[in-house]
C-alpha positions as CSV (number, residue, x, y, z in Angstrom):
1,X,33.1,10.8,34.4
2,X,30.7,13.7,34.1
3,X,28.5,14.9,36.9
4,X,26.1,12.5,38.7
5,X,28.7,9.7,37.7
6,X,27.4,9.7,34.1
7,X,29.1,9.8,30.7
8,X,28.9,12.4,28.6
9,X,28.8,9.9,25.4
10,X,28.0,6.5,24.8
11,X,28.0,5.0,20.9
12,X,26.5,1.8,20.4
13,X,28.1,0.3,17.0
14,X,31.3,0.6,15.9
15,X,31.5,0.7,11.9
16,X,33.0,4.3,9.9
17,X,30.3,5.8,11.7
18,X,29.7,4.7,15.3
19,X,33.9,4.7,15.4
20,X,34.2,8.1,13.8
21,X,31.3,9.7,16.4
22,X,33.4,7.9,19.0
23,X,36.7,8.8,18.5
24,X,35.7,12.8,17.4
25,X,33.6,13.3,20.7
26,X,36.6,12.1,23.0
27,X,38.9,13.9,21.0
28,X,36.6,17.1,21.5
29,X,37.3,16.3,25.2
30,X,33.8,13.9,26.3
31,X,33.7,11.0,28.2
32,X,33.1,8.3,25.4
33,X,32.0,4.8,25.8
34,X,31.4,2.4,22.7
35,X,30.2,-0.4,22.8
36,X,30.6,-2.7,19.7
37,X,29.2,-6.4,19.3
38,X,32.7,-7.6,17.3
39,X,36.2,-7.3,16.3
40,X,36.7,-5.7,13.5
41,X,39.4,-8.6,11.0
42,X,42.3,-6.3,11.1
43,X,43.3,-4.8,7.1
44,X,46.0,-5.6,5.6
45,X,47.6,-4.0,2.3
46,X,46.8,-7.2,0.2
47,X,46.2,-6.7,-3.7
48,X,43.1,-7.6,-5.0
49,X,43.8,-10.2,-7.2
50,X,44.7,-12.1,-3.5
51,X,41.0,-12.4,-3.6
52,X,41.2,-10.8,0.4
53,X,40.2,-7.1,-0.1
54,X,36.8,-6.0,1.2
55,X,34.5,-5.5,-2.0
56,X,32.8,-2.5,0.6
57,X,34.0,0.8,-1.0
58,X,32.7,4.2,-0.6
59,X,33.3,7.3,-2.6
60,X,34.6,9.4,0.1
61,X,33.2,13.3,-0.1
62,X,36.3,16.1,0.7
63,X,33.7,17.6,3.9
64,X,34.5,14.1,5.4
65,X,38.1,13.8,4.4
66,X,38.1,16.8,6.5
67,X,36.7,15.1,9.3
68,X,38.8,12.6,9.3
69,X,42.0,14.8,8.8
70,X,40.7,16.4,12.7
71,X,40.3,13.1,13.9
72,X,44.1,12.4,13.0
73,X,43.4,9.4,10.7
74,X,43.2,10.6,7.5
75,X,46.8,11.0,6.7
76,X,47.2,7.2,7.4
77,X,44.4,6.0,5.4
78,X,45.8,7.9,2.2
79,X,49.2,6.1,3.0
80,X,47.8,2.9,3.2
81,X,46.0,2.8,0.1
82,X,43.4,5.7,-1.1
83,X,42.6,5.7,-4.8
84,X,41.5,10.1,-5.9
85,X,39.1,10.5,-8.2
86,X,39.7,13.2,-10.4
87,X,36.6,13.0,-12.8
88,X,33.2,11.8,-12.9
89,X,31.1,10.9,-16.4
90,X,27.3,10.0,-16.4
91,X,25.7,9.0,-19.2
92,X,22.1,6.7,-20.8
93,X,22.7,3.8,-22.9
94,X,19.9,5.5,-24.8
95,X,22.2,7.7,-25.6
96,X,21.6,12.1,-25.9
97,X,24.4,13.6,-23.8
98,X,26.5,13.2,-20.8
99,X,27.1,15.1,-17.7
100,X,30.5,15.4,-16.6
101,X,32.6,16.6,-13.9
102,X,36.3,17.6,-13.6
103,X,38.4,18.7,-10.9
104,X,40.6,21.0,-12.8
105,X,36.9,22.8,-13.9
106,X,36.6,23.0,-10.1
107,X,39.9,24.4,-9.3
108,X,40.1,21.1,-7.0
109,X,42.9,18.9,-7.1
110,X,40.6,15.6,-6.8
111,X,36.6,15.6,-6.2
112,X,37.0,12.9,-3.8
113,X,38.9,9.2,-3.1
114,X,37.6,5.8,-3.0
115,X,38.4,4.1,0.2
116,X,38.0,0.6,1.3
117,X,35.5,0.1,3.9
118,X,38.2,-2.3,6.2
119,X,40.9,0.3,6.0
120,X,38.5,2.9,7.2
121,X,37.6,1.4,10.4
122,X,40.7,0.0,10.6
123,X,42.5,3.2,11.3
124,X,39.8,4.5,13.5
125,X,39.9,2.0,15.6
126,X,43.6,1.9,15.8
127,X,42.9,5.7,17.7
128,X,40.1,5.3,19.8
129,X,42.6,3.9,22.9
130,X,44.7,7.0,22.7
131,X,42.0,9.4,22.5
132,X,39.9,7.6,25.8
133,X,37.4,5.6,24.4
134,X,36.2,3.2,26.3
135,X,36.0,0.0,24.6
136,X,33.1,-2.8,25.3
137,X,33.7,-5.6,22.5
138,X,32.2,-7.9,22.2
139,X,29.2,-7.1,23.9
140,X,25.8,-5.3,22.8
141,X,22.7,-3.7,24.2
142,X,19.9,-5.9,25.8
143,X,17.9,-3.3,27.6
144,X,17.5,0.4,28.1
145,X,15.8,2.8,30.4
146,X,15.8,6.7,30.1
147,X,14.9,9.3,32.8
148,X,15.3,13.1,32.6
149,X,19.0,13.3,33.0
150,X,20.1,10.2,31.1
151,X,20.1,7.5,29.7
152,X,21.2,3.6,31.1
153,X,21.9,0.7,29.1
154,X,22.8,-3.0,29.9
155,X,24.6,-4.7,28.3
156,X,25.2,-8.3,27.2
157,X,28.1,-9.0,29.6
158,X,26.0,-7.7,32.4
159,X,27.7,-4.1,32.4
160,X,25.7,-1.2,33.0
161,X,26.6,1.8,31.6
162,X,24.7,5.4,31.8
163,X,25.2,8.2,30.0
164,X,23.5,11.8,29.2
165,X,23.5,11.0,25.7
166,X,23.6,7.8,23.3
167,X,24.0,7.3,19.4
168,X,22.6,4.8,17.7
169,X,25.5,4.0,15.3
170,X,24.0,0.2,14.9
171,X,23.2,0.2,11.8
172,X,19.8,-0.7,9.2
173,X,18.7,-3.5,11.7
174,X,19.3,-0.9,15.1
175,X,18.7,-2.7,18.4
176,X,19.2,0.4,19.9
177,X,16.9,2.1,17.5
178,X,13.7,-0.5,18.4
179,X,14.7,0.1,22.3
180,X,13.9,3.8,21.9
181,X,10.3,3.4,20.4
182,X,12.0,5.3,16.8
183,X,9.7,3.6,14.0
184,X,10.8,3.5,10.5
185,X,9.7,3.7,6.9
186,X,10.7,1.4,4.0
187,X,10.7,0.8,0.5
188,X,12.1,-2.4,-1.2
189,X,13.3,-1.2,-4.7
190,X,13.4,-5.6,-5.5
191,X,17.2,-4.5,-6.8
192,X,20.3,-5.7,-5.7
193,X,23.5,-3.9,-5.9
194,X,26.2,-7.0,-7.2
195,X,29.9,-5.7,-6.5
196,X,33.0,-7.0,-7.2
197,X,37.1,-5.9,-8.7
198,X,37.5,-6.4,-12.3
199,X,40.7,-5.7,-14.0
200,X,40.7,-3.0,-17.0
201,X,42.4,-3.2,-20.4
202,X,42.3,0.4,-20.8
203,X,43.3,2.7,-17.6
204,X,40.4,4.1,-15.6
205,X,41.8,7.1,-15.5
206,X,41.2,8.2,-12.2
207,X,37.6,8.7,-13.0
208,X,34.3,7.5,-11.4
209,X,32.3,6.4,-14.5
210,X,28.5,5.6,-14.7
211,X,26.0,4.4,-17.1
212,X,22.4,3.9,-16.7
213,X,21.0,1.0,-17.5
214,X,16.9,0.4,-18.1
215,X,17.6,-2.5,-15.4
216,X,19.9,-0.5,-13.3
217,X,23.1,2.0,-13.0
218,X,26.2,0.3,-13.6
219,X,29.1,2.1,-11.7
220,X,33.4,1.9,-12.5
221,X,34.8,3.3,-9.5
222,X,38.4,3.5,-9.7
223,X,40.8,1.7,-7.0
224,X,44.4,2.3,-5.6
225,X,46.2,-1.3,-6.2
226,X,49.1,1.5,-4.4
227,X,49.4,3.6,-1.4
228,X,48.6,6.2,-3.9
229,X,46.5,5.7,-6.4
230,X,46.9,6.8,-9.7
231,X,45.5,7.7,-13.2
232,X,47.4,4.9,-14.8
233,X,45.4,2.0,-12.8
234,X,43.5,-0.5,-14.2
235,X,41.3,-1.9,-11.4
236,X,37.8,-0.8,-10.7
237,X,35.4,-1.3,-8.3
238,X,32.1,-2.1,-10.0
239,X,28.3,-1.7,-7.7
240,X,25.8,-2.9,-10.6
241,X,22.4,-2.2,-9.9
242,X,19.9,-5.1,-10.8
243,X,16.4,-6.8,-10.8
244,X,16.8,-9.1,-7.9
245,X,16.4,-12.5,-10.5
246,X,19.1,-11.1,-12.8
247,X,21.5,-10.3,-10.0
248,X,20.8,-14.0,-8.4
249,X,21.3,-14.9,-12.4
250,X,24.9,-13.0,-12.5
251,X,25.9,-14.1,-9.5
252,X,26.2,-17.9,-10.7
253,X,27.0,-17.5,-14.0
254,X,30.4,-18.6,-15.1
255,X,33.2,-16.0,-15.4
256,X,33.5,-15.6,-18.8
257,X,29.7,-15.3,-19.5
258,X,29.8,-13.1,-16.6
259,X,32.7,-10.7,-18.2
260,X,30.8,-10.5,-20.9
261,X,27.5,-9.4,-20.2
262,X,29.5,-6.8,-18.1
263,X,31.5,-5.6,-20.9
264,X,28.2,-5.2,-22.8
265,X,27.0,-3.3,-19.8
266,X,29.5,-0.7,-20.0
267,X,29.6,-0.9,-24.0
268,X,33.3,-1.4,-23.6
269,X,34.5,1.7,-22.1
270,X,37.7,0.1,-21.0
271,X,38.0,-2.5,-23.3
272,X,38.4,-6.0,-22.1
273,X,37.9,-6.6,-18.4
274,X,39.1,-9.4,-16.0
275,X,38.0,-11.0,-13.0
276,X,40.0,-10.3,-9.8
277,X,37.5,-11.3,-7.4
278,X,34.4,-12.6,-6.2
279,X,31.4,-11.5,-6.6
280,X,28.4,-10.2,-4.2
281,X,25.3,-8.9,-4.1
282,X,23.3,-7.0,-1.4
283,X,19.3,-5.8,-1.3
284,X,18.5,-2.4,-1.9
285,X,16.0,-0.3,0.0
286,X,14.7,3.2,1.0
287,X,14.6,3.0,5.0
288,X,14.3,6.7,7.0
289,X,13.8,6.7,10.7
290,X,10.8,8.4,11.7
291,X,12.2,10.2,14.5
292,X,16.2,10.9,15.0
293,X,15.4,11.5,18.8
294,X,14.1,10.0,21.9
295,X,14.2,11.8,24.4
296,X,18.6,11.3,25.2
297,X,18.9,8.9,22.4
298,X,19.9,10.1,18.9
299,X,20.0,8.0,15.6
300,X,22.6,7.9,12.9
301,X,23.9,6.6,9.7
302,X,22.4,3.6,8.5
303,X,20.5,3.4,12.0
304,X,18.8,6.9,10.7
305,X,18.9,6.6,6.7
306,X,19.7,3.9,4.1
307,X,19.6,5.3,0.8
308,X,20.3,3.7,-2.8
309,X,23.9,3.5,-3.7
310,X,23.1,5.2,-7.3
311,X,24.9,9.0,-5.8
312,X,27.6,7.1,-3.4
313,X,26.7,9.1,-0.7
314,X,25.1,6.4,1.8
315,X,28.2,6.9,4.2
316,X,28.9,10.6,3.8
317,X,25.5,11.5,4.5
318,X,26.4,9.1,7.9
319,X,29.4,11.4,8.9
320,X,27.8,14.1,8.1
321,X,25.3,13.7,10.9
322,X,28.8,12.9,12.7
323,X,30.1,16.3,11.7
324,X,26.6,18.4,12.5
325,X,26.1,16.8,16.0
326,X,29.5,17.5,16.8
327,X,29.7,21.6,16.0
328,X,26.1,21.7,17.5
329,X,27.3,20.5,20.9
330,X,30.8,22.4,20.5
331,X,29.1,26.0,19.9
332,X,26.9,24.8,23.1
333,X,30.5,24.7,24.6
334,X,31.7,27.7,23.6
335,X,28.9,29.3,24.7
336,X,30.0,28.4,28.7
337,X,32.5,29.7,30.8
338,X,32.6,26.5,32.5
339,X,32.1,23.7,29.3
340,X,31.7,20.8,32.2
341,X,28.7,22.3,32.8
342,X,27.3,21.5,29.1
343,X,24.8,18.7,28.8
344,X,25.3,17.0,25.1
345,X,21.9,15.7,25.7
346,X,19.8,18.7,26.2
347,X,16.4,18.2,24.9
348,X,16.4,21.3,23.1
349,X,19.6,21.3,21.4
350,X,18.7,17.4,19.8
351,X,15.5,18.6,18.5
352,X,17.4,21.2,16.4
353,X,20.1,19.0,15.3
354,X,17.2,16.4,14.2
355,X,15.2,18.7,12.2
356,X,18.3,19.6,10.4
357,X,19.4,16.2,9.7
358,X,15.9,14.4,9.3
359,X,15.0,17.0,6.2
360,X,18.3,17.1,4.7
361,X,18.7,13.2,4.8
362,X,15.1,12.5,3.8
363,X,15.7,15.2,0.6
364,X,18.7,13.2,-0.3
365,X,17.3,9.7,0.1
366,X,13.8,11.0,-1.9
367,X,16.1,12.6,-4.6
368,X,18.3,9.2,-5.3
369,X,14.8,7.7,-5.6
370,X,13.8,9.7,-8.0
371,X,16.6,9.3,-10.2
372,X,16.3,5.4,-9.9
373,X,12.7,5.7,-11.2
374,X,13.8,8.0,-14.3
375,X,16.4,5.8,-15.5
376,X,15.9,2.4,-14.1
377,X,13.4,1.1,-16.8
378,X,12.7,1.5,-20.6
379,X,9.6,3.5,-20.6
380,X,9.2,5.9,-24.1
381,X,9.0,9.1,-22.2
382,X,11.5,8.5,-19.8
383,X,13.7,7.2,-22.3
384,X,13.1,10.3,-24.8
385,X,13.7,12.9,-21.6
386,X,16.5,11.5,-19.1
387,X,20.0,11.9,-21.9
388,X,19.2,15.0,-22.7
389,X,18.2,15.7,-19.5
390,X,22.0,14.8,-18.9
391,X,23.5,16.7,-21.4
392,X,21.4,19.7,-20.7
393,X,22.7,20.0,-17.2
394,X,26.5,19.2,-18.5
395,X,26.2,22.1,-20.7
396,X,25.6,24.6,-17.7
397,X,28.5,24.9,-15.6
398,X,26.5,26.7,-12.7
399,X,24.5,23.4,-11.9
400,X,27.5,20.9,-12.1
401,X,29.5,23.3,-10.0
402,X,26.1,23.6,-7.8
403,X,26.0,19.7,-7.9
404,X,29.6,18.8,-7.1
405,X,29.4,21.6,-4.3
406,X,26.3,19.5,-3.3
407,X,28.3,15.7,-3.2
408,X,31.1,17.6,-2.3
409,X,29.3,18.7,1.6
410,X,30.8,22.2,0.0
């Protein structure tokens, strides 16, 4: 324990966030508590076509590879089963160009990997005893009262625990979030994102591919059915963006009519595609917090920002508040001769870290808007202006280098 009894740390919610905050502030030598309301199912290597595999995957950025790699998990999740991406194509069903990206043009040796969402927390998890985390699961936050030095919560169980600064890691629906007073803003986009694994004729390639759609973006996201992924695969992790009815529509359909519309979707890309699991479908929204901070409580990935799944980047742009909070209060650190004497929740310091974070999520969040606007519907101009729009910015290899760098947390 810190000074006065306190922890330095507590993180309330326990998903790739919550559990990466956790595990990197006890690893940078804080007294961590987090406090999670279940069990994560433990992941197994299953294949797909088992019908067991999480149909949450992310397209995981190299900044928060990097992360992870300091954390000590990284190595394990690529072992278990990590699919690289090694390409990326954009392009209109009206047709007029496509915008492209290729690691070799980078000098990279992947832009990123597609990870399962299960595996990810799995392995974090799987560190947080050995690092000093203190585990409270199941339980979850019922109250919370702040003074000038810190922060107290109680919890379901009837623990207290106090600490000098507390993450909201809870996601969309925060408890935590409403306890602090933080407001948010939201949009309902009336879309749905329907995921699921089909099966390719054709190999994906090790390429992310994505077409836009006047109802939507539909998305091919390449998965490991190995430890290592490979060019050669042939299973894909779709995320097609609907209207809400058509989504409801696809979603009950049977699987053949279902293939087929997708096939049509895609205009056969891949050639024939199968089934391997089921199918989803989640809402989509804009929600920013209005505030990242009050007063020793901070907010963070979905609990600060959910953002449309068009650019992949709802969980990067999570760990990347992760990653900034983190240097913030290890520069505070260095600063001291004494780092015991460092309060993570300085008043001062949070504000900073806050701006930083607030703009550069709420740019990122109003940017993916935009782009859903411009190619989510059939208008004339927007047709006439958004493929070669594309192909304009694929012809300048200064902006896809400058957008990669961009995704890439470069």
């Amino acid at each position: 324990m810190s000074r006065r009894g306190a922890l330095d740390v507590i993180v309330v919610g326990a998903g790739v966030v919550g559990a990466a905050a956790a595990l990197a502030f006890a690893r940078d030598g804080w007294s961590v508590a987090l406090v999670e309301a279940r069990e994560p199912a433990r992941w197994t290597p299953e294949p797909v076509y088992q019908g067991r595999v999480d149909l949450r995957v992310y397209a995981f950025a190299p900044d928060n590879a990097d992360l992870l790699d300091e954390l000590g998990v990284w190595r394990e999740i690529r072992q278990a089963r990590a699919q690289p991406y090694r390409a990326m194509r954009v392009w209109d069903a009206a047709g007029g160009g496509e915008l492209a990206f290729d690691a070799d043009a980078f000098g990279q040796r992947e832009l990123g990997w597609i990870v399962e969402h299960a595996l990810l927390v799995d392995r974090l998890w799987a560190a947080l005893p050995q690092a000093g985390v203190k585990l409270h699961c199941p339980d979850s936050v019922v109250a919370m009262e702040q003074d000038e030095d810190s922060a107290s919560l109680e919890l379901d169980s009837g623990t207290r625990l106090r600490s000098r600064l507390v993450v909201a890691a809870d996601g969309a629906g925060s408890k935590l979030r409403t306890l602090a007073g933080i407001d948010t803003a939201a949009h309902d986009y009336h879309q749905r994102g329907l995921v699921a694994f089909v099966e390719s004729e054709q190999p994906h390639q090790a390429t992310c591919w994505q077409r836009f759609l006047p109802t939507g973006p539909l998305a091919f996201l390449p998965f490991a059915d190995d430890a290592g992924g490979s060019r050669d695969g042939h299973t894909s992790s779709i995320v097609w963006t609907l209207p809400e009815a058509e989504a409801e529509r696809l979603l009950h359909v049977d699987e053949s009519a279902f293939l087929r519309e997708l096939e049509t979707a895609f205009a056969g890309t891949l050639g024939a595609l199968k089934a391997v699991s089921a199918r989803a479908a989640f809402p989509l929204r804009r929600q920013l917090a209005q505030a990242y901070v009050s007063g020793r409580v901070v907010v963070a990935g979905d609990a600060a920002h959910v953002v449309h799944p068009l650019a992949g980047q709802g969980v990067n742009l999570g760990l990347r508040d992760v990653s900034t909070l983190r240097r913030v209060l290890h520069q505070a650190r260095s600063r001291q001769v004494d780092p015991r004497q460092v309060d993570p929740g300085a008043p001062q310091r949070l504000a900073r870290w806050a701006r930083q974070q607030r703009s550069d999520n709420a740019l990122a969040a109003y940017a993916f808007d935009g782009l859903n606007r411009l190619f989510s519907n059939d208008a004339v101009a927007a047709t006439l202006l958004r493929g070669p729009l594309l192909g304009l910015v694929g012809r300048l290899p200064p902006l896809t280098h400058a957008f990669w760098r961009h995704a890439a947390g470069r």
